[in-house]
Backbone as CSV, one residue per row, in Angstrom:
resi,resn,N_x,N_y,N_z,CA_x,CA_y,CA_z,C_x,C_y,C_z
1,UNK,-11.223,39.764,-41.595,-10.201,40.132,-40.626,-10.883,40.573,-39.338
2,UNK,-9.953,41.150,-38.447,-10.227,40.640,-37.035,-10.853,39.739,-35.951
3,UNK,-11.528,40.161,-34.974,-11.385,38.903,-33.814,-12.935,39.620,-32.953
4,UNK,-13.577,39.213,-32.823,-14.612,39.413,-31.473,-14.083,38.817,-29.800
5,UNK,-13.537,37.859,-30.073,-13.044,37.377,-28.452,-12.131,37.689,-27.811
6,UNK,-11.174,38.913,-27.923,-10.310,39.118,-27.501,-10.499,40.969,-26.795
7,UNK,-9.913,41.699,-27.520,-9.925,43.368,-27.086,-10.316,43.922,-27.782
8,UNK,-11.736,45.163,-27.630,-12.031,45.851,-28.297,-11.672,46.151,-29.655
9,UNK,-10.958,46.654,-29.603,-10.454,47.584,-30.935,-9.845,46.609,-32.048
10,UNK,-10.282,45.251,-31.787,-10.087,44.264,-32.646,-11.317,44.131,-33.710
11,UNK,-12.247,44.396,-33.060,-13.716,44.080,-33.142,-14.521,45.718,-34.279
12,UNK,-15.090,44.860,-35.157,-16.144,43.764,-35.649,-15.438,42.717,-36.812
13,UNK,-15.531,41.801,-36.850,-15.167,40.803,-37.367,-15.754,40.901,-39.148
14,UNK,-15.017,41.471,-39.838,-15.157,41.974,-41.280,-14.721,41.471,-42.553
15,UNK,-15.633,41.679,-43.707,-14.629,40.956,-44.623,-13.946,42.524,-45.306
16,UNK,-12.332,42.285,-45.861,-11.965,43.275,-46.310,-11.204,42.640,-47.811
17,UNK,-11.474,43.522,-48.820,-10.488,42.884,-50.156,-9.635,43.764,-49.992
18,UNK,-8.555,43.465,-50.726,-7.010,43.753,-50.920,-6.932,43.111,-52.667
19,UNK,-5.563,44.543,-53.396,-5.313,43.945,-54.357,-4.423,42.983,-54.047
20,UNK,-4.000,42.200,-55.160,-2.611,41.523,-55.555,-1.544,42.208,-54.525
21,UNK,-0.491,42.087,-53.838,0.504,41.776,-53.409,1.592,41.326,-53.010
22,UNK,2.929,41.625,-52.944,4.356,40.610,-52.070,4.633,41.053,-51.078
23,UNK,5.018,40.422,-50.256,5.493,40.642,-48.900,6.838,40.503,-48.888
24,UNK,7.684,41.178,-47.966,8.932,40.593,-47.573,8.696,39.137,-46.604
25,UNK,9.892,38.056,-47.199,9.709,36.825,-46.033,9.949,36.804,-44.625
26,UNK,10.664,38.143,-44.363,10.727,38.183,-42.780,11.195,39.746,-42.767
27,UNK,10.997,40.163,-41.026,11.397,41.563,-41.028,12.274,41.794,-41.275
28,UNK,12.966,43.479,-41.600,14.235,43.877,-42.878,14.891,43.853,-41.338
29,UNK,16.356,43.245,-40.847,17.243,42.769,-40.595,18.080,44.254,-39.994
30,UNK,18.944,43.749,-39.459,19.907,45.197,-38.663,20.638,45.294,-40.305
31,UNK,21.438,43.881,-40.501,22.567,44.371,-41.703,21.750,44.593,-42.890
32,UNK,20.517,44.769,-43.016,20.427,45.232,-44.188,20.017,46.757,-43.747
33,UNK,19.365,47.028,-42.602,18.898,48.363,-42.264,20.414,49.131,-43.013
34,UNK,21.450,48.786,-42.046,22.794,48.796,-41.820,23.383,49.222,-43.270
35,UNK,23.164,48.383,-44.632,23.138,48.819,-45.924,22.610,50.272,-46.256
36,UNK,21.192,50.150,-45.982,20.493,51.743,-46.378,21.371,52.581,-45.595
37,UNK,21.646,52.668,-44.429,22.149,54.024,-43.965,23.474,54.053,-44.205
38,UNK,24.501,53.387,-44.463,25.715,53.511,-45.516,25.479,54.268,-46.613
39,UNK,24.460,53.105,-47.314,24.210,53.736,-48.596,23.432,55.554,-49.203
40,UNK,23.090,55.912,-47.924,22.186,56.914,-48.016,22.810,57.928,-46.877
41,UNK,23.612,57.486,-45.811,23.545,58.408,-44.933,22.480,59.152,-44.043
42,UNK,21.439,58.303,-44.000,19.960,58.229,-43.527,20.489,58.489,-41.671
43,UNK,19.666,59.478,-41.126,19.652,59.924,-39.890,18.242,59.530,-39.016
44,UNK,18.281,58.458,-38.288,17.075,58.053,-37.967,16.581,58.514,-36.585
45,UNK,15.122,58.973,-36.214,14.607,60.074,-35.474,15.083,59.805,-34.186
46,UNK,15.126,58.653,-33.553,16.238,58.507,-32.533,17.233,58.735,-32.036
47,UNK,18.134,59.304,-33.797,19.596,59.750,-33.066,19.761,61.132,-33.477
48,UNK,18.383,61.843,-33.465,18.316,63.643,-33.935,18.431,64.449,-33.208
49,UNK,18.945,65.024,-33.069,18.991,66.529,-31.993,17.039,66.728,-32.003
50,UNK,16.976,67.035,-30.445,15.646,67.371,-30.018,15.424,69.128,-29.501
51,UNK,14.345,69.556,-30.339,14.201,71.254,-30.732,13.316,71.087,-28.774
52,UNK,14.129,72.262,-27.983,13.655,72.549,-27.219,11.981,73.025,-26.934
53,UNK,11.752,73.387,-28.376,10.315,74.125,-28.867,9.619,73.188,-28.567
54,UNK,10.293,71.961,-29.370,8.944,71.259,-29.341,8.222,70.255,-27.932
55,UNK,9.268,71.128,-27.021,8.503,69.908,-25.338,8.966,71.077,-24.387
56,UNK,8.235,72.553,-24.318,7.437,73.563,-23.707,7.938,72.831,-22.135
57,UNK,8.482,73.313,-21.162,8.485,73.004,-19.912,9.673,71.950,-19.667
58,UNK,10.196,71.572,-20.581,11.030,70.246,-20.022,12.397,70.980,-19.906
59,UNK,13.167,70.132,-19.207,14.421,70.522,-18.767,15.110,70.375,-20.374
60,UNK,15.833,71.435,-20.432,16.584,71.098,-21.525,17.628,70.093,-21.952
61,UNK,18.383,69.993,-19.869,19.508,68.854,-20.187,18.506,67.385,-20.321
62,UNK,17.260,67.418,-20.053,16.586,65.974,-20.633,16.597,65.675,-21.655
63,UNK,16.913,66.926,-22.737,15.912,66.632,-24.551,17.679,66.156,-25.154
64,UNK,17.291,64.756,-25.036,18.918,63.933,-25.696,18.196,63.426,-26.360
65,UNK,18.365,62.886,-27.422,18.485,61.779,-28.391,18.261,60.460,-27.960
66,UNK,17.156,59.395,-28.361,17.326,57.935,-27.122,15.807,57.438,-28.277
67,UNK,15.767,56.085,-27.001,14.443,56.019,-27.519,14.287,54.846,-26.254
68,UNK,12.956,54.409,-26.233,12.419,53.440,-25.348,13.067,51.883,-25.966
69,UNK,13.400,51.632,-24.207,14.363,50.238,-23.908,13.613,50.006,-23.116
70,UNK,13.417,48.393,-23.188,12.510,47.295,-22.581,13.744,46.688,-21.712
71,UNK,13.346,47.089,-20.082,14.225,46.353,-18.860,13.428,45.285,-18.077
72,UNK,13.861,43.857,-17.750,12.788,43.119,-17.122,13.108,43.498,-15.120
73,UNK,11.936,43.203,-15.004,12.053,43.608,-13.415,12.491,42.483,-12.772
74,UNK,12.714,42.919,-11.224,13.472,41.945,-10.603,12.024,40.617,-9.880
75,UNK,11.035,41.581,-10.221,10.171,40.776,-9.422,8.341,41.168,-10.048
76,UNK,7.940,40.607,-9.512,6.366,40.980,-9.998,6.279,42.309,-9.635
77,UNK,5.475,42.816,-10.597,5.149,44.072,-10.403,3.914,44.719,-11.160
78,UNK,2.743,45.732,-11.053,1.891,46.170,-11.032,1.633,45.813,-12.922
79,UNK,1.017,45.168,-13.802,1.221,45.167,-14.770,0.286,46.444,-15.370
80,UNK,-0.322,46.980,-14.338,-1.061,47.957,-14.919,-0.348,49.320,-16.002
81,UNK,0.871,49.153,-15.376,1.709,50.253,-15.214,3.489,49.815,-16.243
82,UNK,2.942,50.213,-17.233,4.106,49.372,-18.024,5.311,50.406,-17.789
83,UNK,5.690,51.422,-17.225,6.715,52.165,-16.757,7.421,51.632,-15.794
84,UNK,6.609,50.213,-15.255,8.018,49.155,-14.709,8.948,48.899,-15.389
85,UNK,8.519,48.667,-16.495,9.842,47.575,-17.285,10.020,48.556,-18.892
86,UNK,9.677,49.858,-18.892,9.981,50.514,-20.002,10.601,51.804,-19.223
87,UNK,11.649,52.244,-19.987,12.962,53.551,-19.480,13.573,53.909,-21.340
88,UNK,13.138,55.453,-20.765,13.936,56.448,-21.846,15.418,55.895,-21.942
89,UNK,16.190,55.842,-23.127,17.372,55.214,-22.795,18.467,56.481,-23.524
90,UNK,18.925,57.314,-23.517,19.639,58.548,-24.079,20.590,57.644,-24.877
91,UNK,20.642,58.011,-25.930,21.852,57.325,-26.600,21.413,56.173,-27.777
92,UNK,19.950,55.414,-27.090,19.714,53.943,-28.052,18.951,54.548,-29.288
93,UNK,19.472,53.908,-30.548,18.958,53.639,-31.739,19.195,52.387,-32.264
94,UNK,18.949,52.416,-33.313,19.141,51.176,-33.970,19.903,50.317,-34.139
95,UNK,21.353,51.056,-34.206,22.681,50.536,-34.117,23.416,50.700,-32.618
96,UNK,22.453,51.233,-31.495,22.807,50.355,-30.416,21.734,50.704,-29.795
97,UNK,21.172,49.344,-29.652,19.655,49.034,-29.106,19.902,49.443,-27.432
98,UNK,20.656,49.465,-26.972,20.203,49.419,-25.710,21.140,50.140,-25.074
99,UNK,21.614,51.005,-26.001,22.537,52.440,-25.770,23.479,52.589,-25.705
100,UNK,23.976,53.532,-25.384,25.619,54.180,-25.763,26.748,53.562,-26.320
101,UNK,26.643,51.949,-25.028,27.612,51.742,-24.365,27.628,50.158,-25.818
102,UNK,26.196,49.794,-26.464,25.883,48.851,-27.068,26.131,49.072,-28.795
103,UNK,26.666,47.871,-28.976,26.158,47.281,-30.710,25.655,46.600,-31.441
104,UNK,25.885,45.988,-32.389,25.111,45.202,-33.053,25.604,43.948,-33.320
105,UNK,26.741,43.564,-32.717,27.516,42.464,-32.687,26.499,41.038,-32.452
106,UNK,26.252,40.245,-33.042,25.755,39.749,-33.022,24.161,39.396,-33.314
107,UNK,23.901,40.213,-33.793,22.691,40.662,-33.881,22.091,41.274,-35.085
108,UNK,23.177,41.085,-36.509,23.290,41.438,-37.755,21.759,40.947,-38.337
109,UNK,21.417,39.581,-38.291,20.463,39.164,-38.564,19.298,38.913,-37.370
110,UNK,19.143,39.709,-36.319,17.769,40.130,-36.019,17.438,40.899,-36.780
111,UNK,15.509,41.282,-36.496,15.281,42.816,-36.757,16.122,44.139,-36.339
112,UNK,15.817,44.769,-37.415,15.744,46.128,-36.401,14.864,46.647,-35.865
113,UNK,15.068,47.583,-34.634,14.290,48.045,-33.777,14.935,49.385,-33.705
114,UNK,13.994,50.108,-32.759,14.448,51.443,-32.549,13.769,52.720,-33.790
115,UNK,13.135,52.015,-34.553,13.143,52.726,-35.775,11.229,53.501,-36.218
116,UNK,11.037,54.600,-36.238,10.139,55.142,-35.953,9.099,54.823,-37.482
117,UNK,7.990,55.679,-37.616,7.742,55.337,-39.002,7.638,56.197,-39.886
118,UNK,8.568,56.892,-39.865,9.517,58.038,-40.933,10.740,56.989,-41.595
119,UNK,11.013,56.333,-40.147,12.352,55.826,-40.470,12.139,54.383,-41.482
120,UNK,11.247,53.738,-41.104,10.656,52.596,-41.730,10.279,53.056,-43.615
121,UNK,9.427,53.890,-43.383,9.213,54.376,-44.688,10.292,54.998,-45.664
122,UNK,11.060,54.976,-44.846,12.573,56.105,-45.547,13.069,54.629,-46.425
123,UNK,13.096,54.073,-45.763,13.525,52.581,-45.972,13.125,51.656,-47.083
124,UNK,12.063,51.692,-47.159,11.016,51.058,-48.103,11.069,51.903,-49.447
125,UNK,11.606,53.241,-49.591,11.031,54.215,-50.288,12.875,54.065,-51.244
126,UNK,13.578,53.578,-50.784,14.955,53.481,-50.814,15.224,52.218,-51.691
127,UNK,14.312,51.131,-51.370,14.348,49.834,-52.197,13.102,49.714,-53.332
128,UNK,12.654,50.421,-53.499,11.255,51.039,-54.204,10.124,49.952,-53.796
129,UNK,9.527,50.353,-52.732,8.674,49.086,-51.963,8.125,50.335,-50.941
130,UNK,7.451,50.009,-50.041,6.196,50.786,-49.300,6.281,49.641,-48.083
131,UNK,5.701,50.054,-47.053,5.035,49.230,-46.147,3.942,48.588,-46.178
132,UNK,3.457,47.778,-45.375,1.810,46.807,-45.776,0.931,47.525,-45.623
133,UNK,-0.136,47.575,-45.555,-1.431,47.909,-44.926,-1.813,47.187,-43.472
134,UNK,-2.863,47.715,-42.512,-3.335,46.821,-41.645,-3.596,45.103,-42.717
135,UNK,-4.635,45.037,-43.010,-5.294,43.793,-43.518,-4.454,43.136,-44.177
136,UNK,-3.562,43.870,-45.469,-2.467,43.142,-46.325,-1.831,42.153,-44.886
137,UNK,-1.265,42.789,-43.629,0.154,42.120,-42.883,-0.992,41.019,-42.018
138,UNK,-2.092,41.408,-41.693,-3.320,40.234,-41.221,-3.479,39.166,-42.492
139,UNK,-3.736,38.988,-43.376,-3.888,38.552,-44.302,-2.871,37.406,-44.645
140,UNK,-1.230,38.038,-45.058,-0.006,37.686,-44.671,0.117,36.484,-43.207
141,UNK,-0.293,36.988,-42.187,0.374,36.575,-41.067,-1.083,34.688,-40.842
142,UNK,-2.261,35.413,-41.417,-3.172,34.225,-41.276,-2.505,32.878,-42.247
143,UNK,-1.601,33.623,-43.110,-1.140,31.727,-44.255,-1.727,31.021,-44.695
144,UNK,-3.206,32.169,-44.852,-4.226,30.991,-46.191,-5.371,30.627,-45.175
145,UNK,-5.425,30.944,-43.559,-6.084,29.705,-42.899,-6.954,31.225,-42.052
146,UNK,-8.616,31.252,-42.681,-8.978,32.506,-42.244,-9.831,31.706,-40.813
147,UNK,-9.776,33.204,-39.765,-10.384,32.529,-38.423,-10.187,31.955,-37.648
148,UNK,-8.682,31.242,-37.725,-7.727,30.319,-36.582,-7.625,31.802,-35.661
149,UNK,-7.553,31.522,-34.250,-7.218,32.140,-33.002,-5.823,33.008,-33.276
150,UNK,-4.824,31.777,-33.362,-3.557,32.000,-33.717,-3.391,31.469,-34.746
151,UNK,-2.105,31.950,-35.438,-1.291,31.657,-36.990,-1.801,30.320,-37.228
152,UNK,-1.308,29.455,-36.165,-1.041,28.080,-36.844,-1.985,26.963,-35.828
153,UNK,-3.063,27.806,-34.768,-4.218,26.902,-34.517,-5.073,27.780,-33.781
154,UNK,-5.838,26.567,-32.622,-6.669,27.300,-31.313,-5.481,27.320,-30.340
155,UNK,-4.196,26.421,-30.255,-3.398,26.868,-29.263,-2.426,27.427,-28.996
156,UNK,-2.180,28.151,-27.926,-1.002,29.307,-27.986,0.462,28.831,-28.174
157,UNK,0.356,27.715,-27.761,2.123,26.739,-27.916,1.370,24.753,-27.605
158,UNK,1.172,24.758,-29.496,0.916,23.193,-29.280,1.353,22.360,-29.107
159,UNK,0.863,21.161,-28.058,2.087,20.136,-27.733,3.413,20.896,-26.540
160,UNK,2.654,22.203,-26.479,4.059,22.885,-25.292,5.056,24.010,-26.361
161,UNK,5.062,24.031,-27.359,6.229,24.260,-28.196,6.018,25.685,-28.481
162,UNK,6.358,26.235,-28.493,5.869,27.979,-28.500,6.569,27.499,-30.423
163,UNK,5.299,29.020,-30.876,5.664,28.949,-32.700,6.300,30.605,-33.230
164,UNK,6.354,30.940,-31.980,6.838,32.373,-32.476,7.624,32.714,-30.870
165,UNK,8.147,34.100,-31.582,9.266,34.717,-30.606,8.196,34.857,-29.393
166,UNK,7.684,34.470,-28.368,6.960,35.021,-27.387,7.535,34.979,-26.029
167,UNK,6.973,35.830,-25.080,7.073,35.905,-23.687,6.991,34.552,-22.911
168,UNK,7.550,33.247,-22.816,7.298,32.419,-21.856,7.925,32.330,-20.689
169,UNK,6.484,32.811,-19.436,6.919,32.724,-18.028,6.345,33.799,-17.701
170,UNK,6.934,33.934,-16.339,6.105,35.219,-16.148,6.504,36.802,-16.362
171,UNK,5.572,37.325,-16.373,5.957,38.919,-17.469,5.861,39.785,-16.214
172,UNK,6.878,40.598,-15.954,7.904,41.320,-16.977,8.903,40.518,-16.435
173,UNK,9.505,39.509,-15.615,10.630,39.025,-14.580,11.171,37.758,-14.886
174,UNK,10.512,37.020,-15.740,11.080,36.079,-15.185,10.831,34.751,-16.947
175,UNK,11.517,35.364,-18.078,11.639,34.576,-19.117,12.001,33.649,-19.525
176,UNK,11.815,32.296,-20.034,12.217,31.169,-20.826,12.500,30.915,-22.012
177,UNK,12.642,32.356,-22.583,12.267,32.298,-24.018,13.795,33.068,-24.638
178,UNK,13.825,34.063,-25.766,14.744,34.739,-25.745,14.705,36.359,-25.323
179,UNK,13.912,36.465,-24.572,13.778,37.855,-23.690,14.287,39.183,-24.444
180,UNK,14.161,38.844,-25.688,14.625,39.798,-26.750,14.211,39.427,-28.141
181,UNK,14.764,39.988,-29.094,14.564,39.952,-30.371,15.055,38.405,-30.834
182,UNK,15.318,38.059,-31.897,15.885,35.795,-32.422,16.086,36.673,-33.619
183,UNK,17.147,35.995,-34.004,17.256,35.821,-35.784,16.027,35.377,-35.926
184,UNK,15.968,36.271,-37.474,15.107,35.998,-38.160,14.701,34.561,-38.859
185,UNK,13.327,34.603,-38.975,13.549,32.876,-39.069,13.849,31.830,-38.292
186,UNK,13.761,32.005,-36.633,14.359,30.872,-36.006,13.060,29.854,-35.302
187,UNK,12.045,30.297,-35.658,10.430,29.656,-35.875,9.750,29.520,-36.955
188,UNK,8.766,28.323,-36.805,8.532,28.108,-38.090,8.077,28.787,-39.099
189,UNK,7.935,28.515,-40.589,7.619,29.536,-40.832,6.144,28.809,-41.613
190,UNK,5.176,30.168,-41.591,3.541,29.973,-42.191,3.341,29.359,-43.407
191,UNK,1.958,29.028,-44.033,2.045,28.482,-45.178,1.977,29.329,-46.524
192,UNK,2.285,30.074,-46.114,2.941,31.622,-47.288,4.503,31.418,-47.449
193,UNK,4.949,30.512,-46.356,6.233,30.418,-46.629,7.149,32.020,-45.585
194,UNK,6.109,32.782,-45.098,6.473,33.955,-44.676,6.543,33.385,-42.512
195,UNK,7.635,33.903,-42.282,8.476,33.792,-40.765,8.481,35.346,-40.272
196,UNK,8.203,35.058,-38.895,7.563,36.309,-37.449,7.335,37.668,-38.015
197,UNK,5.844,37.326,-38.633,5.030,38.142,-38.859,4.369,38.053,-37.663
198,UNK,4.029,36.950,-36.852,4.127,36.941,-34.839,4.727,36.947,-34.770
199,UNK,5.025,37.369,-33.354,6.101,37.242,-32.300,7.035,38.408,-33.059
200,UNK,8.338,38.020,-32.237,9.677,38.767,-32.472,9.613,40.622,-32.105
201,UNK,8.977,41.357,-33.620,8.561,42.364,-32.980,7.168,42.902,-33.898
202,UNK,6.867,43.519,-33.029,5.497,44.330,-33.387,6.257,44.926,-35.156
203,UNK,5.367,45.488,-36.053,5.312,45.590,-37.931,4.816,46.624,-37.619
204,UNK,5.264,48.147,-38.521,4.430,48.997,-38.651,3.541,48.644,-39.717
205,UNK,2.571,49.488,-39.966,1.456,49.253,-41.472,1.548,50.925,-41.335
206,UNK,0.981,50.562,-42.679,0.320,52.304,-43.158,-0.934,52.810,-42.628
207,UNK,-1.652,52.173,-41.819,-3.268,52.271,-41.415,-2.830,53.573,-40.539
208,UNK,-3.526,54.481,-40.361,-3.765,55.101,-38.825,-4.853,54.735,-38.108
209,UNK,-4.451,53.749,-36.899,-4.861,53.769,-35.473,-6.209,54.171,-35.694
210,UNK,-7.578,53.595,-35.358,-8.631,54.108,-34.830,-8.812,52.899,-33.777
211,UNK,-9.902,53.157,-32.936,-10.154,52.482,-31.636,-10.815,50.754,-32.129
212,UNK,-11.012,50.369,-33.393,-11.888,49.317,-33.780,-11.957,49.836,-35.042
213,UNK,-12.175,48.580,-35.758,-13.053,48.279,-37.072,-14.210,49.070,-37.811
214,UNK,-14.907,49.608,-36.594,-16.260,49.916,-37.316,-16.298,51.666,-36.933
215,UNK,-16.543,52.797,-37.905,-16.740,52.628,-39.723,-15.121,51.778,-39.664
216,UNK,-15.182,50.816,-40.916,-13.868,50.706,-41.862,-13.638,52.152,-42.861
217,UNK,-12.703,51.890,-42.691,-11.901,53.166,-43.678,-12.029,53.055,-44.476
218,UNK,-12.165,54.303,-45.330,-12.484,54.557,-47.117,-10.982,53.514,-47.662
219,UNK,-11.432,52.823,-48.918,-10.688,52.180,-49.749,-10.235,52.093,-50.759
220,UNK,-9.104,53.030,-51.192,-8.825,52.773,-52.986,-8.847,52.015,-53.468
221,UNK,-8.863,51.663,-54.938,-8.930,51.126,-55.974,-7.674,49.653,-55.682
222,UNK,-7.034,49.979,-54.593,-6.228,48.709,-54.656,-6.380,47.781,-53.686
223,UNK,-7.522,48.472,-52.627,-7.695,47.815,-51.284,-6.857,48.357,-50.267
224,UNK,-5.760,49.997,-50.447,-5.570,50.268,-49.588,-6.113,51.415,-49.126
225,UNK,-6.414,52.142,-47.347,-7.242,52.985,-46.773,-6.652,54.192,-47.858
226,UNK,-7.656,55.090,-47.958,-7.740,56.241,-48.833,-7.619,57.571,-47.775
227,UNK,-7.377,57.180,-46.429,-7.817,58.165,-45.908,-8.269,59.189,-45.568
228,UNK,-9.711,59.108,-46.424,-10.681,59.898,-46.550,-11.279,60.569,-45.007
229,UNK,-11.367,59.443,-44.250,-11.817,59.710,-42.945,-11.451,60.320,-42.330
230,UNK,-11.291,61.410,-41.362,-10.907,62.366,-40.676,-9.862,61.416,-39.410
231,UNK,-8.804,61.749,-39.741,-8.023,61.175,-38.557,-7.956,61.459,-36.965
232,UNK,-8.016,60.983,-36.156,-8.024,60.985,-34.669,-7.749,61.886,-34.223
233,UNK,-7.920,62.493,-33.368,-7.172,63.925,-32.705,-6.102,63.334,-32.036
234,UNK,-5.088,64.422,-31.457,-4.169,63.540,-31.260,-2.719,63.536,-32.041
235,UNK,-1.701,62.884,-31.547,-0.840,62.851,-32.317,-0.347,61.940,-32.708
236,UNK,-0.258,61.901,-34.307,-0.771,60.746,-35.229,-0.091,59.449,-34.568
237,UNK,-0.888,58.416,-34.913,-0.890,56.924,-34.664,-0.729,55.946,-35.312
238,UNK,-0.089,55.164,-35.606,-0.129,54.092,-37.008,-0.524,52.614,-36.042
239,UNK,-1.274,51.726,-36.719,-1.693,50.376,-36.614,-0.580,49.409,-36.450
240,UNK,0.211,49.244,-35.410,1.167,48.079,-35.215,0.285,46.627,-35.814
241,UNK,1.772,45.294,-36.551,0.562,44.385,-36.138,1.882,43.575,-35.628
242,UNK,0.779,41.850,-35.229,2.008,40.831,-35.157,2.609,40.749,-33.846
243,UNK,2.235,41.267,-32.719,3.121,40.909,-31.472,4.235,41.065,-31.425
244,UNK,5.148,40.848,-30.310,6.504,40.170,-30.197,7.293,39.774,-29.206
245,UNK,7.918,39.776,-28.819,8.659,39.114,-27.870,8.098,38.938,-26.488
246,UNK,7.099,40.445,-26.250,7.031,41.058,-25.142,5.625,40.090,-24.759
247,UNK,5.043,39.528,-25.943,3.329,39.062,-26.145,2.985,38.192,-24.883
248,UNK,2.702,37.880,-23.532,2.299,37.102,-23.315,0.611,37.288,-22.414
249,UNK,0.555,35.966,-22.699,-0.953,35.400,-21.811,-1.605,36.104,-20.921
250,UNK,-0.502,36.495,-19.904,-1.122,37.069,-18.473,-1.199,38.500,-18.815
251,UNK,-0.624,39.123,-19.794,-0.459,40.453,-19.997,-0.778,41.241,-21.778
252,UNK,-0.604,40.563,-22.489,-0.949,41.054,-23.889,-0.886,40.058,-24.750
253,UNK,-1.890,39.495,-24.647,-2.364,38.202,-25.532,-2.486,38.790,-27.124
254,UNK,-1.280,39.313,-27.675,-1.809,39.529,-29.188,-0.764,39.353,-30.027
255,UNK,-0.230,38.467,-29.990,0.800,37.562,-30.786,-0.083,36.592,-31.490
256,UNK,-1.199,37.307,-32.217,-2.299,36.697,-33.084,-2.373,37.589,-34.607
257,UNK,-2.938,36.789,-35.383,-3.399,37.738,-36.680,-4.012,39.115,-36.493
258,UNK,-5.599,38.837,-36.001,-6.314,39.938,-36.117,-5.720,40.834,-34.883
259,UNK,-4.596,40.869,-33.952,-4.658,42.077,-32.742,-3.976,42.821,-33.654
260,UNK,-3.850,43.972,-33.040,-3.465,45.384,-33.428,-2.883,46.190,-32.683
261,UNK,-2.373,47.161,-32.056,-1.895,48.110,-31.246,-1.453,49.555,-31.880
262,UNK,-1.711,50.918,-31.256,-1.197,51.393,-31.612,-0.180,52.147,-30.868
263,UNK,0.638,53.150,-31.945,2.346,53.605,-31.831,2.098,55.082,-32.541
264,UNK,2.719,55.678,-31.618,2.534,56.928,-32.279,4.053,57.047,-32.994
265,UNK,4.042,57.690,-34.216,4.907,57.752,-35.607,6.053,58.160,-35.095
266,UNK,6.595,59.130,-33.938,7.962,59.657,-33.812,8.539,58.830,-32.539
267,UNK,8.084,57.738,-31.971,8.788,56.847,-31.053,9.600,55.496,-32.277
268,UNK,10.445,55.301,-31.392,11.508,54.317,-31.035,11.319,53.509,-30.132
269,UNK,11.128,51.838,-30.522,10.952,51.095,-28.951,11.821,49.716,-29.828
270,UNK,12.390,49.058,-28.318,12.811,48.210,-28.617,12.524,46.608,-29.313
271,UNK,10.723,47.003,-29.173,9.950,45.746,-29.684,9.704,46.062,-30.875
272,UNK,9.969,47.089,-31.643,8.723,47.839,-33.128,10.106,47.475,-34.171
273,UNK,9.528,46.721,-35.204,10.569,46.831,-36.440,9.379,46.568,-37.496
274,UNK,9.692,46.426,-38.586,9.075,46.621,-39.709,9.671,45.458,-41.139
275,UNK,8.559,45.174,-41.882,8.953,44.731,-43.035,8.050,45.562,-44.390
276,UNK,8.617,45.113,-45.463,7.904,45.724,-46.795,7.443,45.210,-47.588
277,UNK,6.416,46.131,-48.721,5.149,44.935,-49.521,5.447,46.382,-50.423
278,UNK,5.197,45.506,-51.865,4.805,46.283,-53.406,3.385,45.576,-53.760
279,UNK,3.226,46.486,-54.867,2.103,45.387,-55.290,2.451,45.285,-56.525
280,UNK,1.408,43.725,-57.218,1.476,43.060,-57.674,0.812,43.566,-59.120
């Protein structure tokens, strides 16, 4: 697993074992999210009352309930600075992505988004299943074929044809693609038989976030991190994988196997959803 030619924290290019495993065939869906919190009455960290304690200095009428919504700009703009096209949104969770005023109409069978990784795990823990590991959802997303660039070659859209939910055109303004989340499944799917493990949206894993590969993390008995290693300072981080919508060329080339990103555990964004793995 991982990549030397791309961004740091991809790098060193390693072999890692993993036990036996299943994957879910695609990310868990609004209407099934939609099931668990019927079924459970599950309160997800997005739509919680926020303890004044815990953000020292801030206005109080700020601390609402929301989470980060992806807006495209009207025009080019500084990509350095992703606070162009990302805004606190008061009101958005899961069951309305893009706030107050929004639902899910249509949108039963996208992912969900909005959902932190308390909320993900609440989830998994509900259907008796867990989340992946880093390497398990790399592993998963490669389809048998170790060392291809991308999923399914050396090129980013072969023949022209984009193979996953991605950014085509220019970023943040100006999309060809679906400038949002797709039903699940509406690209092809890998030779696992498993669909947008790229693209669509970024996967939590169970890993916590370090800057790169090297040390690799202590390993239990099943091939997953033991986290023996002293975790990051900081406030905790989990290993996104898989890209998504947002992935493109000129700006975040990692709608690939080995990229990675990290997310700190109590955000909500409109690109982050999740799927689940047991083992075998």
């Amino acid at each position: 697993m991982g990549s030397e030619d791309f961004y740091p924290d991809e790098r060193p290019v390693h072999q890692r074992e993993v036990g036996p495993f299943a994957i879910d065939r695609h990310p868990v869906t609004n209407a099934q999210y939609a099931e668990f919190v019927s079924a459970t009455g599950y309160v997800t960290v997005a739509e919680r009352e926020l303890d004044p304690a815990d953000f020292p200095g801030a206005d109080p009428a700020a601390l609402v309930p929301g989470a980060m919504v992806f807006t495209p700009t009207e025009g080019p703009v500084d990509l350095g600075n992703w606070r162009h096209w990302w805004r606190w949104q008061p009101g958005a969770a899961w069951n309305r992505p893009f706030g107050p005023d929004s639902d899910l109409d249509g949108l039963l069978d996208h992912p969900v988004v909005h959902v932190a990784f308390e909320d993900a795990t609440a989830y998994a823990a509900w259907r008796g299943l867990r989340l992946p590991t880093e390497a398990e959802h790399e592993l998963a997303a490669r389809g048998g074929h170790e060392g291809r660039m991308f999923a399914w070659g050396a090129d980013p859209y072969p023949d022209g044809v984009p193979q996953a939910n991605t950014w085509i055109g220019r970023f943040p303004y100006d999309n060809q693609g679906y400038g949002g989340t797709s039903p699940v499944g509406s690209f092809p799917a890998n030779d696992f038989g498993l669909v947008d493990l790229i693209g669509n949206t970024w996967e939590w894993t169970t890993d916590i976030y370090r800057p790169g590969h090297h040390p690799a993390p202590s390993l239990d008995l099943s091939g997953r991190p033991s986290l023996l290693n002293p975790e990051p300072a900081g406030a905790p981080r989990r290993v996104l994988k898989g890209g998504s919508f947002l992935c493109s060329p000129e700006y975040c080339l990692r709608f690939r196997p080995a990229a990675r990103s990290p997310q700190t555990e109590d955000t909500g964004m409109s690109h982050v959803g999740f799927r689940c793995a047991q083992d075998r």
